[in-house]
TIKOL-90992 format. One record per atom (N, C-alpha, C): x, y, z; atom name; chain. Coordinates in steps of 0.001 Angstrom, whole numbers, plus 500000, padded with zeros to 6 digits. Layout:
! residues N
<rec <X,Y,Z>,CA,A>
...
END
This chain:
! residues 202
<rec <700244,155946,190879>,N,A>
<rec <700353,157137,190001>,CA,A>
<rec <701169,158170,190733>,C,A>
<rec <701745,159086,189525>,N,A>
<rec <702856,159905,190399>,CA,A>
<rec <701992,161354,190463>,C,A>
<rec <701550,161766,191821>,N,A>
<rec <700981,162780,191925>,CA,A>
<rec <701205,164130,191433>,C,A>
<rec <702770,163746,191014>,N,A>
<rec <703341,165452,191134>,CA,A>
<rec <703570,165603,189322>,C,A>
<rec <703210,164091,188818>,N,A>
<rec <703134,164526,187301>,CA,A>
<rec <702521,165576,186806>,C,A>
<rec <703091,165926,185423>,N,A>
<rec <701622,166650,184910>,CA,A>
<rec <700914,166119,183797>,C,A>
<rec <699779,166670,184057>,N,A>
<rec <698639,165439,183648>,CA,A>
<rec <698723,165856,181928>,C,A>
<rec <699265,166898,181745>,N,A>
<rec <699242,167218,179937>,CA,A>
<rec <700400,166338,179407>,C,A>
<rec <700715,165638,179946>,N,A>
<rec <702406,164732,179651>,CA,A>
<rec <701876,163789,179522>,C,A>
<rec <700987,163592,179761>,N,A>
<rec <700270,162188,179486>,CA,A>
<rec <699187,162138,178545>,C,A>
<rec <699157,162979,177299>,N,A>
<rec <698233,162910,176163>,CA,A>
<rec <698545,162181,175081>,C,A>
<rec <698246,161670,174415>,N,A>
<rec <698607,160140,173565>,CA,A>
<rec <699046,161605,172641>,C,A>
<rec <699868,160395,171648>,N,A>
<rec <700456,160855,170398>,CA,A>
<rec <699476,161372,168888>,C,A>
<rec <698102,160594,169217>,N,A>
<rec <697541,160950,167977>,CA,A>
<rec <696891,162333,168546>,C,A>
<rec <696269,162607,169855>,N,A>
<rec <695522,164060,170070>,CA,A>
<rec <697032,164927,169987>,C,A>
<rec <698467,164986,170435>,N,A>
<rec <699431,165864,170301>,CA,A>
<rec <698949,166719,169005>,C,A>
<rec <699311,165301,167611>,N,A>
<rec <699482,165339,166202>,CA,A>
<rec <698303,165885,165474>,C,A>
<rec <697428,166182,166428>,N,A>
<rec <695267,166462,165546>,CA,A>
<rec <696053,168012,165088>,C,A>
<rec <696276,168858,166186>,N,A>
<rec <695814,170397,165782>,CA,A>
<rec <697272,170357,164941>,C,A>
<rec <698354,170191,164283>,N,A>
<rec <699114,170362,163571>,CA,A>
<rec <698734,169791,162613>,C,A>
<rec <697954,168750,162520>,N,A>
<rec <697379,168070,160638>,CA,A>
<rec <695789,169333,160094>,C,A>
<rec <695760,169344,161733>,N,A>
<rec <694122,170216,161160>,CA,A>
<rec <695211,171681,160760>,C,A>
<rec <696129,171774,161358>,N,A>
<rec <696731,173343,160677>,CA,A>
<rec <696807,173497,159308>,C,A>
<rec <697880,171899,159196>,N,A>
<rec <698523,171557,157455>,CA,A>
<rec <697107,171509,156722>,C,A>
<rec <696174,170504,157340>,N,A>
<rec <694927,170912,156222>,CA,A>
<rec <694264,171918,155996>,C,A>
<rec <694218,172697,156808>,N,A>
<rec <693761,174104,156705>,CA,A>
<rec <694320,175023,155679>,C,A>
<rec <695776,174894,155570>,N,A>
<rec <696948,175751,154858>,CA,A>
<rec <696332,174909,153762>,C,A>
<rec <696759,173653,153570>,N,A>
<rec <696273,173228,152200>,CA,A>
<rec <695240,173261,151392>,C,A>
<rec <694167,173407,152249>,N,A>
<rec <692708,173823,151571>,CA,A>
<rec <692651,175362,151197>,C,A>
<rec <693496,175667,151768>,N,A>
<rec <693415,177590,151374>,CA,A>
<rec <694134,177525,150319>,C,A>
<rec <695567,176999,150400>,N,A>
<rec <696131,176709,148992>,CA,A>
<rec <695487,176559,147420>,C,A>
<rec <694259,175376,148010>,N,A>
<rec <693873,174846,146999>,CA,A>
<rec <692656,175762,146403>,C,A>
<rec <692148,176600,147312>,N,A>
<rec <691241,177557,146820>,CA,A>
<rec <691790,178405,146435>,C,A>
<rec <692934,179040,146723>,N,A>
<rec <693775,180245,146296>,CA,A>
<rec <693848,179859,144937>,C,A>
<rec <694255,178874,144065>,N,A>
<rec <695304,178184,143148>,CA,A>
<rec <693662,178085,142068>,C,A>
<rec <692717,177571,142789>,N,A>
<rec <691419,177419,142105>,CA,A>
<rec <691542,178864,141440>,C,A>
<rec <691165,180228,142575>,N,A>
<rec <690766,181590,141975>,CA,A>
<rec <691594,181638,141374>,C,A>
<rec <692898,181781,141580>,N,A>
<rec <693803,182212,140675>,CA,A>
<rec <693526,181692,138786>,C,A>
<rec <693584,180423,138908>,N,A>
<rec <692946,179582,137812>,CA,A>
<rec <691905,180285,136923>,C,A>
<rec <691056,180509,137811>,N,A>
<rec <689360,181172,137254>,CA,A>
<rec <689920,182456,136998>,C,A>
<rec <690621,183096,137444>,N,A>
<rec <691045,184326,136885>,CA,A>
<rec <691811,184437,136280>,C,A>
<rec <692418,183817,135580>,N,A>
<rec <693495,183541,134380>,CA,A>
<rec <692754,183018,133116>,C,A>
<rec <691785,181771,133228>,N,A>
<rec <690791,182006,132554>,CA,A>
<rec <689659,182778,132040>,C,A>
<rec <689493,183830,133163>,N,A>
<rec <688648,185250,132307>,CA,A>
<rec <689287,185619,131639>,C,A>
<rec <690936,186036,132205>,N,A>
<rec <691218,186949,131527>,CA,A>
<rec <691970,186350,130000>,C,A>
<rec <691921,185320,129665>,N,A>
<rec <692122,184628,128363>,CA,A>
<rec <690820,184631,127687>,C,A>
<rec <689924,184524,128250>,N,A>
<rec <688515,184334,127875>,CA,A>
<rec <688014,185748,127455>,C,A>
<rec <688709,186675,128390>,N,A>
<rec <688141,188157,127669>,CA,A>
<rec <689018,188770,126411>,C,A>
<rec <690609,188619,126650>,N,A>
<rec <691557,188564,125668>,CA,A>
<rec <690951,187815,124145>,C,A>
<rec <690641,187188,124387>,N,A>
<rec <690146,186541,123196>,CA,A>
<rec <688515,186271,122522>,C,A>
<rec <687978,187304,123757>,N,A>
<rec <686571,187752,122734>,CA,A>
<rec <686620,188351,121347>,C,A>
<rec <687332,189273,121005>,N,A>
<rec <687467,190257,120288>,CA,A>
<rec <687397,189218,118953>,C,A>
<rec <688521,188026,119028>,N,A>
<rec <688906,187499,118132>,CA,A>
<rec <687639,186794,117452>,C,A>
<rec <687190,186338,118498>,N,A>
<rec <685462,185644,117978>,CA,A>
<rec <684098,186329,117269>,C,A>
<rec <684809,187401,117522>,N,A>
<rec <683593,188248,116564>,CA,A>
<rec <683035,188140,115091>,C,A>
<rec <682034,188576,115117>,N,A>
<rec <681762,187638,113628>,CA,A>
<rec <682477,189649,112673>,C,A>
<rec <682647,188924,111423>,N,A>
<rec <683368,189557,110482>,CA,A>
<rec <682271,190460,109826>,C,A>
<rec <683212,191735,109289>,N,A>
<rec <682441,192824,108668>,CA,A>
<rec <681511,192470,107840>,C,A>
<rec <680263,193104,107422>,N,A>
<rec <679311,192320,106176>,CA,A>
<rec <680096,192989,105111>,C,A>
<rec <679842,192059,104228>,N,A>
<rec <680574,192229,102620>,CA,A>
<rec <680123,193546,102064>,C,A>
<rec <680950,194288,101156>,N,A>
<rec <680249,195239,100526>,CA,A>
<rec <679106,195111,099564>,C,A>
<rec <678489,196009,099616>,N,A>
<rec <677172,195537,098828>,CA,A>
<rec <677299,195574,097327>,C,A>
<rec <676663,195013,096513>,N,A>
<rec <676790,194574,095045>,CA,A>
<rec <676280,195593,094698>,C,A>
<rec <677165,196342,093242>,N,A>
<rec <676787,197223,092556>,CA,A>
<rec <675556,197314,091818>,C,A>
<rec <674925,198448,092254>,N,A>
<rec <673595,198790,091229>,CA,A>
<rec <673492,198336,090172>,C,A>
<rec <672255,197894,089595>,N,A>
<rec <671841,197873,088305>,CA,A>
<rec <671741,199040,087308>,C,A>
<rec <672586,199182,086073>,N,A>
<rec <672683,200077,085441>,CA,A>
<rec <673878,201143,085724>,C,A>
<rec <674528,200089,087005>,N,A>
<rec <676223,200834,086832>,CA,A>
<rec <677172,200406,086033>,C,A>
<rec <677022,199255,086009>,N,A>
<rec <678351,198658,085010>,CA,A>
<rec <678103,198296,083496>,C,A>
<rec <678542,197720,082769>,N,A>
<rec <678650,197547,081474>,CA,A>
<rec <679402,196654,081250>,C,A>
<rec <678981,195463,080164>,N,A>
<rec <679651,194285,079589>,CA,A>
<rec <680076,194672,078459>,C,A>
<rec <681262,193822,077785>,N,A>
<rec <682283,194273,076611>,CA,A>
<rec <682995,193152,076542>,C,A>
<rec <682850,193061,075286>,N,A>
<rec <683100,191323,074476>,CA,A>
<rec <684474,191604,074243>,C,A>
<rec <685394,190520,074442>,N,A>
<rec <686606,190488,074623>,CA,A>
<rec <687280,189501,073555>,C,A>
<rec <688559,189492,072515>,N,A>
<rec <688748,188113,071939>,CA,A>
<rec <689379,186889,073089>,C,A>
<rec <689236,185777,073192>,N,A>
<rec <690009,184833,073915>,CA,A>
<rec <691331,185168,073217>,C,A>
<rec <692301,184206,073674>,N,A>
<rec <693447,184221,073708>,CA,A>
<rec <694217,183870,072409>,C,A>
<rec <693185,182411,072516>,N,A>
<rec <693073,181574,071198>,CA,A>
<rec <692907,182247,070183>,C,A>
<rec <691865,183107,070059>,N,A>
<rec <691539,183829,068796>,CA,A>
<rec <692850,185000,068632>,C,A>
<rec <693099,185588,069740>,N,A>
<rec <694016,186915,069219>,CA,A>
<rec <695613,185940,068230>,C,A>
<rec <695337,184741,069184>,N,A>
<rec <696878,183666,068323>,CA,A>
<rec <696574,183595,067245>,C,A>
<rec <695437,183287,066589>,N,A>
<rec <695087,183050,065763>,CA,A>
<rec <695008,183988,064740>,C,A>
<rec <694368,185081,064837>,N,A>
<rec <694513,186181,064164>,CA,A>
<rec <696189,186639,063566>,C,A>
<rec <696657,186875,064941>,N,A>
<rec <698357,186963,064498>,CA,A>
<rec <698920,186263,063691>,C,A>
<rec <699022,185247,063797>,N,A>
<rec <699434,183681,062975>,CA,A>
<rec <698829,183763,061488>,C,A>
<rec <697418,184315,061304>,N,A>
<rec <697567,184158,059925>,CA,A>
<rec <698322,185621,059708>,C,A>
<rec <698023,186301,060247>,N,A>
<rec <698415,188205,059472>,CA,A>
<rec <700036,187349,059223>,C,A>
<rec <700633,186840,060270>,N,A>
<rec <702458,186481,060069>,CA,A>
<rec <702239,185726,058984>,C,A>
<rec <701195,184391,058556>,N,A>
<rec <701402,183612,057476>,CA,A>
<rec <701650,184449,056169>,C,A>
<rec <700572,185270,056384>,N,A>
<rec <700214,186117,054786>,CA,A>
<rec <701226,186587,054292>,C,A>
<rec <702663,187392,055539>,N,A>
<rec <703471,187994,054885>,CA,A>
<rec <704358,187051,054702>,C,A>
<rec <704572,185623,055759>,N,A>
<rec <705710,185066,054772>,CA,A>
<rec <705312,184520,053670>,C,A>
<rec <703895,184096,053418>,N,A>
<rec <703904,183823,051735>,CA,A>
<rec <704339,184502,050777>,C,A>
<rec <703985,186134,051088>,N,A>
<rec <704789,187634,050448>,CA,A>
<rec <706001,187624,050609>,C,A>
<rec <706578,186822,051170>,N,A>
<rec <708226,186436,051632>,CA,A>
<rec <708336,187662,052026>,C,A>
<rec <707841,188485,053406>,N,A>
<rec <708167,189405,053850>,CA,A>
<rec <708507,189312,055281>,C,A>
<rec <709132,190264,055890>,N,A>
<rec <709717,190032,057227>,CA,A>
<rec <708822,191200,057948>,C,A>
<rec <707714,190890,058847>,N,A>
<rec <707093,191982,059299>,CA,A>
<rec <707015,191418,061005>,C,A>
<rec <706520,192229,061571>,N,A>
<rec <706122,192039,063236>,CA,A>
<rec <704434,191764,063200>,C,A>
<rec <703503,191657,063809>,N,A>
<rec <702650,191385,064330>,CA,A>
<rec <701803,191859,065649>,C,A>
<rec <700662,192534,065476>,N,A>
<rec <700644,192282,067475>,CA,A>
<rec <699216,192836,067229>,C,A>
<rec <698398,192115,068397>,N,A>
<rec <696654,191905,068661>,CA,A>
<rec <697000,192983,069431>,C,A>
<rec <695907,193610,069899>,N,A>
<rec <695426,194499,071352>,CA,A>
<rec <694284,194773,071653>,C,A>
<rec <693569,194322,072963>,N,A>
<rec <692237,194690,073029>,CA,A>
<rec <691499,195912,072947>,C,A>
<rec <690374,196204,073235>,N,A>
<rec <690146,197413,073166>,CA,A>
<rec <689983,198329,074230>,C,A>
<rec <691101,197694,075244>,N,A>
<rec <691450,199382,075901>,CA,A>
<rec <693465,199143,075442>,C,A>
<rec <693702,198167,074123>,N,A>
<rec <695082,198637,073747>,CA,A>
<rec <695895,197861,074559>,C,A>
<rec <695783,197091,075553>,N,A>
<rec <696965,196302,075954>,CA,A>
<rec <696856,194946,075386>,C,A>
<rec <698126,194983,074890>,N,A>
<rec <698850,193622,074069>,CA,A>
<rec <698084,192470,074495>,C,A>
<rec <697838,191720,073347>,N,A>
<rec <697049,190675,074212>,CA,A>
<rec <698666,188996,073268>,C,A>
<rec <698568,189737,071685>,N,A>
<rec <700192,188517,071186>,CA,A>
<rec <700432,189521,070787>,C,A>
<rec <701548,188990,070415>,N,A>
<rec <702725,189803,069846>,CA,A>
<rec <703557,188916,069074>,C,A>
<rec <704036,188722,067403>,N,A>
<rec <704783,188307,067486>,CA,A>
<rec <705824,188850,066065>,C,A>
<rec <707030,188311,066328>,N,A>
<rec <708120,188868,065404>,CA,A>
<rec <708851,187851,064771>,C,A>
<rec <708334,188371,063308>,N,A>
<rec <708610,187233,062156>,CA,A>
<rec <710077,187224,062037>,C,A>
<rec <710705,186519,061654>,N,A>
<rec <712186,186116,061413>,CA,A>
<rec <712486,187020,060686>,C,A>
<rec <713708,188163,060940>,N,A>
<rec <714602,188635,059950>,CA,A>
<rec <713804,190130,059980>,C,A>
<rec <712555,190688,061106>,N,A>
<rec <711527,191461,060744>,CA,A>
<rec <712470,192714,061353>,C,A>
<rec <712154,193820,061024>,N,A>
<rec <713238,195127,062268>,CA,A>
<rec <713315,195170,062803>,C,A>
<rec <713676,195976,063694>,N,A>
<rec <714007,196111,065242>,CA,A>
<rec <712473,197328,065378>,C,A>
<rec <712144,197927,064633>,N,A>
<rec <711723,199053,064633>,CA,A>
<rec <709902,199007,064643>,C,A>
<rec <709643,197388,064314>,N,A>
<rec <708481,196700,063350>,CA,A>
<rec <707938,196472,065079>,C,A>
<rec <708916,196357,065525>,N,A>
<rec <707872,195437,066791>,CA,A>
<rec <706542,196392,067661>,C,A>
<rec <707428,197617,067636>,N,A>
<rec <706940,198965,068368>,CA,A>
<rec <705857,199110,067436>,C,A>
<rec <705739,199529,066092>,N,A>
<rec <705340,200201,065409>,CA,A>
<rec <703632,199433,065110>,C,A>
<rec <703937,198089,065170>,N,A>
<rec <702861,197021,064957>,CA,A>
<rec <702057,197151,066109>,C,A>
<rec <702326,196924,067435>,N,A>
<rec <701575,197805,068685>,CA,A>
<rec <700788,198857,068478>,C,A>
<rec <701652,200090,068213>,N,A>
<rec <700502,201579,067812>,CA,A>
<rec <699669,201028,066736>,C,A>
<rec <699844,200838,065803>,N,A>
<rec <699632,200657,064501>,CA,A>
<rec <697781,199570,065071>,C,A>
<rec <697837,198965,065753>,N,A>
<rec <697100,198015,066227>,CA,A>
<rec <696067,199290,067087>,C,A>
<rec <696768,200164,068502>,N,A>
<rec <696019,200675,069125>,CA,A>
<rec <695289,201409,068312>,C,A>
<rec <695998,201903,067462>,N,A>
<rec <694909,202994,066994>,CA,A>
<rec <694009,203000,065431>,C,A>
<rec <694166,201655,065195>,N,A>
<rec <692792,201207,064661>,CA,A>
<rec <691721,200580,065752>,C,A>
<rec <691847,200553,066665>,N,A>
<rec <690838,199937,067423>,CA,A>
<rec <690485,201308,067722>,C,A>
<rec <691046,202408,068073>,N,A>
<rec <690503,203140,068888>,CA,A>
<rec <689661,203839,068500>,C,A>
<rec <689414,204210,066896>,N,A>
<rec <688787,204817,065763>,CA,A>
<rec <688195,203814,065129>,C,A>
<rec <688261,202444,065466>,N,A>
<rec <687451,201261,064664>,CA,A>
<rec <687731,202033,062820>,C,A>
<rec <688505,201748,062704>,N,A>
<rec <688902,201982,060978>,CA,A>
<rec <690125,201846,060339>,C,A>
<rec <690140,200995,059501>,N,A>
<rec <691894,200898,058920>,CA,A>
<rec <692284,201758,059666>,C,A>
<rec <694205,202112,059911>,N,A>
<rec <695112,203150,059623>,CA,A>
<rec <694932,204096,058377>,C,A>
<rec <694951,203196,057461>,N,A>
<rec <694992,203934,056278>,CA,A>
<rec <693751,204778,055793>,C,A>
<rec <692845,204409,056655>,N,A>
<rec <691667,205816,056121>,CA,A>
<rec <692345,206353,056879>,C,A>
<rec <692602,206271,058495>,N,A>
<rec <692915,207404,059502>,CA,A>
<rec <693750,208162,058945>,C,A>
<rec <694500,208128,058040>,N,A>
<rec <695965,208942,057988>,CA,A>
<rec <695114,210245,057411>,C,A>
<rec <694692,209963,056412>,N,A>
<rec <693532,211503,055729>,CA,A>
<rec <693325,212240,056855>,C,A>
<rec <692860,211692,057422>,N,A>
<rec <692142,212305,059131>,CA,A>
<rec <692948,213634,059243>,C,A>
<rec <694397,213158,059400>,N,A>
<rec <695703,214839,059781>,CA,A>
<rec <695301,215510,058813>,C,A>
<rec <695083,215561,058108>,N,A>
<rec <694222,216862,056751>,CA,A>
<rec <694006,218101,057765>,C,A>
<rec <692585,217232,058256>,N,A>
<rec <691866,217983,058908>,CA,A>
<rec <692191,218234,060704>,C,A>
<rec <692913,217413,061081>,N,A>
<rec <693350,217425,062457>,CA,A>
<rec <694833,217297,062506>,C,A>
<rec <695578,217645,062358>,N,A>
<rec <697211,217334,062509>,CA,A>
<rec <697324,216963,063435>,C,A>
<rec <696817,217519,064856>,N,A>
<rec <697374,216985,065894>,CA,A>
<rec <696193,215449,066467>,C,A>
<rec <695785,214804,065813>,N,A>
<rec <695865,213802,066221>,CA,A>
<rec <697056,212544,066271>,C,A>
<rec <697480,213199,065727>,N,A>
<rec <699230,212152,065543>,CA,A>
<rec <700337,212434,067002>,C,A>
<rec <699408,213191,067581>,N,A>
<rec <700173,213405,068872>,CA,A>
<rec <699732,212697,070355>,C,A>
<rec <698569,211896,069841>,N,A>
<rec <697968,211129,070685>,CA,A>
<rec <698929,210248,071282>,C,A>
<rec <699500,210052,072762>,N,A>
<rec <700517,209078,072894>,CA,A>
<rec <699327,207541,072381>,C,A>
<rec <700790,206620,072074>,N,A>
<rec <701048,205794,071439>,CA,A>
<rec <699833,205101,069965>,C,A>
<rec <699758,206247,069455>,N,A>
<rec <699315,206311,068013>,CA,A>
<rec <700127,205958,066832>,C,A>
<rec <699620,205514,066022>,N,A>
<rec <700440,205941,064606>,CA,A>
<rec <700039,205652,063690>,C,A>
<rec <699922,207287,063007>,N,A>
<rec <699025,206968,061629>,CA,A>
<rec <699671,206828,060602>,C,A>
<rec <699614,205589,060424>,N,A>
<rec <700260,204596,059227>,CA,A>
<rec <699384,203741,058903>,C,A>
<rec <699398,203073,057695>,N,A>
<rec <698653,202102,057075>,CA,A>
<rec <699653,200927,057414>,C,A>
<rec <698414,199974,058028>,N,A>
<rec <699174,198703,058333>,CA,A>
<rec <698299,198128,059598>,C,A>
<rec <697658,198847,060053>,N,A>
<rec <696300,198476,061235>,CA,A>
<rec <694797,198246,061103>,C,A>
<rec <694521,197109,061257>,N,A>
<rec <692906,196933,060958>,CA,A>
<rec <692159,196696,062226>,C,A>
<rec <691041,196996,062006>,N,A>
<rec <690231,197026,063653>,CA,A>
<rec <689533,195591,063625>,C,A>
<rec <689423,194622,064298>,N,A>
<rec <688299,193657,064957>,CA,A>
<rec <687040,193996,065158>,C,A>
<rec <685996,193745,064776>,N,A>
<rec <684603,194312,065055>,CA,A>
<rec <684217,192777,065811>,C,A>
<rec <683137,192821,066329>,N,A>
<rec <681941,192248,066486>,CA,A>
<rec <680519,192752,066676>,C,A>
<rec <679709,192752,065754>,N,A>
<rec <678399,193047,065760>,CA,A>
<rec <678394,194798,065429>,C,A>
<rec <679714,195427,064472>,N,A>
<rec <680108,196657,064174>,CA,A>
<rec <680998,197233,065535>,C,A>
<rec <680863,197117,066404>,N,A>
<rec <681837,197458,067525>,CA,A>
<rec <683170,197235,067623>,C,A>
<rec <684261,197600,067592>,N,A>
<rec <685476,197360,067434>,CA,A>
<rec <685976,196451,068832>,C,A>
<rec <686661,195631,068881>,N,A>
<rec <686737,194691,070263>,CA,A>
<rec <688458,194325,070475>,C,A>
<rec <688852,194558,069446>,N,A>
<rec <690453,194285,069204>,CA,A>
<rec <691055,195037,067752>,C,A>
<rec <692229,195348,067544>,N,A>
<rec <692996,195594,067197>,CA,A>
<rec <694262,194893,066504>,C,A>
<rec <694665,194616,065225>,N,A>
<rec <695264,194354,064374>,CA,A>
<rec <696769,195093,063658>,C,A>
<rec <697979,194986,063925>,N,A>
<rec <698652,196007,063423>,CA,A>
<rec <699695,195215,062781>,C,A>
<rec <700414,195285,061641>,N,A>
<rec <701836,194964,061194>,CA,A>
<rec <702367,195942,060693>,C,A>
<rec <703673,195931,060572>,N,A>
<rec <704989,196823,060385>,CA,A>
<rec <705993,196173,059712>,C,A>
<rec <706890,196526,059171>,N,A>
<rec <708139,196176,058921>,CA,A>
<rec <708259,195592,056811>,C,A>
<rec <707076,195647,056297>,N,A>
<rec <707198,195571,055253>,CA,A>
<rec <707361,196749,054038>,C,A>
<rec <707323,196774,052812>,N,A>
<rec <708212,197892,052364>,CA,A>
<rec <707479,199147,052361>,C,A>
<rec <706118,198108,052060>,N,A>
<rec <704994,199786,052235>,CA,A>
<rec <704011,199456,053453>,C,A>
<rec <703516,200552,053671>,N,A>
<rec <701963,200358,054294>,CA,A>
<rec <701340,199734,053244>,C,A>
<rec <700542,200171,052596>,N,A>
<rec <699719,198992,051708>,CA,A>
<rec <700000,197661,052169>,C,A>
<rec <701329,197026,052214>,N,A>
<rec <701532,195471,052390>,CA,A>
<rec <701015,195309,053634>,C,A>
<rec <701970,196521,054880>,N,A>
<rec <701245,195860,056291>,CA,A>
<rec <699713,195761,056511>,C,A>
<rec <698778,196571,055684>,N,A>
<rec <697386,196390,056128>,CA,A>
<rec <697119,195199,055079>,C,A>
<rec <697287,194997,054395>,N,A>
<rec <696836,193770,053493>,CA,A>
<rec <697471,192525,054779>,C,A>
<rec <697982,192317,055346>,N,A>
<rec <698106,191287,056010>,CA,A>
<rec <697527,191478,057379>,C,A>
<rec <697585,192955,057949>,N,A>
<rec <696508,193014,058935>,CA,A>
<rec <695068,192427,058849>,C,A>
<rec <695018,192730,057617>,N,A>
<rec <693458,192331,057303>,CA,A>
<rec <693293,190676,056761>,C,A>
<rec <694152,190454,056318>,N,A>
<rec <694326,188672,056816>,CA,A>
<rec <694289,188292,058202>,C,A>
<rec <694399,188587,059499>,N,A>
<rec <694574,188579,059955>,CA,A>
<rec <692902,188236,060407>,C,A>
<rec <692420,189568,060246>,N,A>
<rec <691488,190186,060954>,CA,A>
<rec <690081,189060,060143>,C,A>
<rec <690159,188977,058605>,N,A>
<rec <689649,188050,057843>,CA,A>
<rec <689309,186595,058787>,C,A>
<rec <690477,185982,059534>,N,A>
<rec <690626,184775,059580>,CA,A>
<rec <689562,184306,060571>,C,A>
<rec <689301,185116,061477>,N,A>
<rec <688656,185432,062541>,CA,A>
<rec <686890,185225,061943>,C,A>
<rec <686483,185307,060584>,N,A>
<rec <685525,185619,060494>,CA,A>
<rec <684834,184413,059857>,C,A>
<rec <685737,183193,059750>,N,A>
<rec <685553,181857,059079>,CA,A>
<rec <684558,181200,060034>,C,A>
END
């Protein structure tokens, strides 16, 4: 043996290589815990981000009292066609050219229709003529007397007191509205309003 060696020159290759793998594993296990927290904390904070979303939903509003609302009989669709269709038959048997038109009873159009060859003027007029027998539940043609005593009810928007509008009842309550226009008199348009209104009652 060579005396003057040194004795650390002579340590095998695997003790050199220990404290540099125990370093790398060291670094790597810190890595791997670093990368863990990091993880877990990316997951709270998705996990808290998205509590909000999981919440359960507002309670519904609560259902209206008893003795707030009110029911009101309506014609189907079918029936207001129907009604129209005969009031239009009646006048072309009269070989007359008139308009037509249903309306419920708060007045919006429910048919409408315009007989061949009828005015330009009939279509409008059959509308009012409709609202405002429903709205008074009574022919036009009694209503017109009415201005006697009130003139300015004829100023009611979309009124018109003309004969040619019959009201829909059920059970005396007025529920719809009946109007034609465009023939030579009133007399004719309510005689076919009221065909109309008739047909309904078969």
């Amino acid at each position: 043996m060579n005396p003057t060696a040194n004795p650390s020159s002579h340590r095998s290759p695997d003790r050199a290589a220990r404290p540099a793998a125990a370093r790398r594993g060291r670094i790597l296990a810190g890595t791997a815990a670093a990368v863990a927290l990091l993880g877990a904390g990316t997951f709270g904070a998705v996990s808290a981000a998205a509590a909000p979303a999981a919440q359960a939903a507002p309670p519904a509003a609560p259902s209206v009292g008893k003795g707030l609302t009110r029911t009101t009989t309506h014609l189907t669709l079918a029936a207001a066609t129907q009604a129209a269709q005969a009031a239009l038959d009646a006048a072309k048997k009269a070989d007359r050219q008139v308009s037509v038109a249903v309306v419920d009873r708060n007045g919006s159009v429910l048919v409408q229709l315009r007989g061949d060859g009828a005015g330009p003027q009939s279509y409008e007029s059959a509308v009012r003529k409709a609202y405002t027998a429903v709205s008074w539940n009574a022919p036009t043609s009694e209503l017109v007397g009415r201005l006697d005593q009130a003139p300015t009810l004829k100023d009611i928007p979309g009124t018109l007191f003309l004969a040619g509008g019959a009201p829909v009842r059920a059970e005396g309550a007025p529920i719809a509205g009946i109007g034609v226009a465009g023939a030579p008199s009133g007399a004719l348009d309510e005689q076919f309003a009221e065909a109309g209104a008739r047909a309904l009652g078969k």
